[in-house]
C-alpha atoms as one frame of an Amber mdcrd trajectory, in Angstrom:
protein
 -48.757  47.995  60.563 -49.695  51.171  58.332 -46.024  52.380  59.386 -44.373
  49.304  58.023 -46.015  49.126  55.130 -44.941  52.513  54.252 -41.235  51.988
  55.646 -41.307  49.182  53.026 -42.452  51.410  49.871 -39.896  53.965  50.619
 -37.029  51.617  51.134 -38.175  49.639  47.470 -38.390  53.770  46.085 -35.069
  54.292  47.390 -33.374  50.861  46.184 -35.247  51.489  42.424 -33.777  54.746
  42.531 -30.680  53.917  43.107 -30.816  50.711  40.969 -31.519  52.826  37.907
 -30.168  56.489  38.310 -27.819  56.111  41.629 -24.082  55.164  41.437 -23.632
  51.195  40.258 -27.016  51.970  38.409 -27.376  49.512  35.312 -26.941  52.275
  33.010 -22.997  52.998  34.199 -22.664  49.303  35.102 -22.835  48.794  30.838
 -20.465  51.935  30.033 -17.837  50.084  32.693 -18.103  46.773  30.569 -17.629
  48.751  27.572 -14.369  50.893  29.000 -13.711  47.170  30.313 -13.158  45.954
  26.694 -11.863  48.687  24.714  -9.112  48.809  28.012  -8.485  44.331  27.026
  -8.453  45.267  23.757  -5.754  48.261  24.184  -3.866  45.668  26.194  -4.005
  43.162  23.653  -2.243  45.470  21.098   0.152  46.417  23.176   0.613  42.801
  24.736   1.680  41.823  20.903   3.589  45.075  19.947   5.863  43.729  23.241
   6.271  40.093  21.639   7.615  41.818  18.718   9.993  43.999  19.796  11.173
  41.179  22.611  11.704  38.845  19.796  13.664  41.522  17.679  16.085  42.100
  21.219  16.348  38.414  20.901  17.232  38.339  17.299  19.698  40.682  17.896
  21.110  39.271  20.840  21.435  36.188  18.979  23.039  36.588  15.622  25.629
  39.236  14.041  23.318  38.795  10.758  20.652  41.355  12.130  22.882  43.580
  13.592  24.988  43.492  10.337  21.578  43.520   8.266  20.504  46.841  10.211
  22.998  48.748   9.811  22.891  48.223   6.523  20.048  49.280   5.733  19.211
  51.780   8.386  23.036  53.354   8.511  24.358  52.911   5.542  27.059  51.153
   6.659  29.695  49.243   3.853  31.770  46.313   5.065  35.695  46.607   4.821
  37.008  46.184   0.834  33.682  46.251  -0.398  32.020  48.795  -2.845  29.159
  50.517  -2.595  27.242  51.264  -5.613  24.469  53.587  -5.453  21.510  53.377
  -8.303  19.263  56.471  -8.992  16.250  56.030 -10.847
C-alpha cells in the first residue's frame, strides 16, 4: 500500500512537472497562441494585398482605359497627334 501511495506522488510530481516546465507546458502553450495570431494577422494582410492586386489584373484585363491610364502616367507615353506639354514649377 506504502508502494502505491508513493508510485502515485511521483507520477502527480512528474505530470506537474511537465504541466508547468516540460514541453506543451502552459507557459509555451500561451507563446503558440500568440505566434498563432500575429501568423492570422500576417495572413490577413497579405490575404487583402492579394484582393488588390487580383482586382487590378482584372481591371486591366477588362478595359483599355487602365492600360491606357498606366502608361500614361507610369511611361510617359503620348497618344498619336497629340501634344505633350510639360509644366515646371
Amino acid at each position: 500500500m506504502k508502494s502505491i501511495i508513493i508510485l502515485i506522488i511521483a507520477l502527480i510530481i512528474h505530470f506537474q512537472y511537465r504541466l508547468w516546465f516540460g514541453d506543451a507546458s502552459v507557459a509555451q502553450i500561451g507563446e503558440y497562441r500568440e505566434r498563432l495570431e500575429e501568423l492570422n494577422k500576417e495572413i490577413q494582410e497579405k490575404q487583402e494585398r492579394n484582393d488588390a492586386l487580383y482586382a487590378e489584373v482584372l481591371d486591366l484585363r477588362r478595359g483599355l482605359e487602365t492600360i491606357e491610364e498606366r502608361a500614361r502616367y507610369e511611361l510617359g507615353m503620348i497618344k498619336e497627334n497629340e501634344t505633350f506639354f510639360q509644366v515646371l514649377e
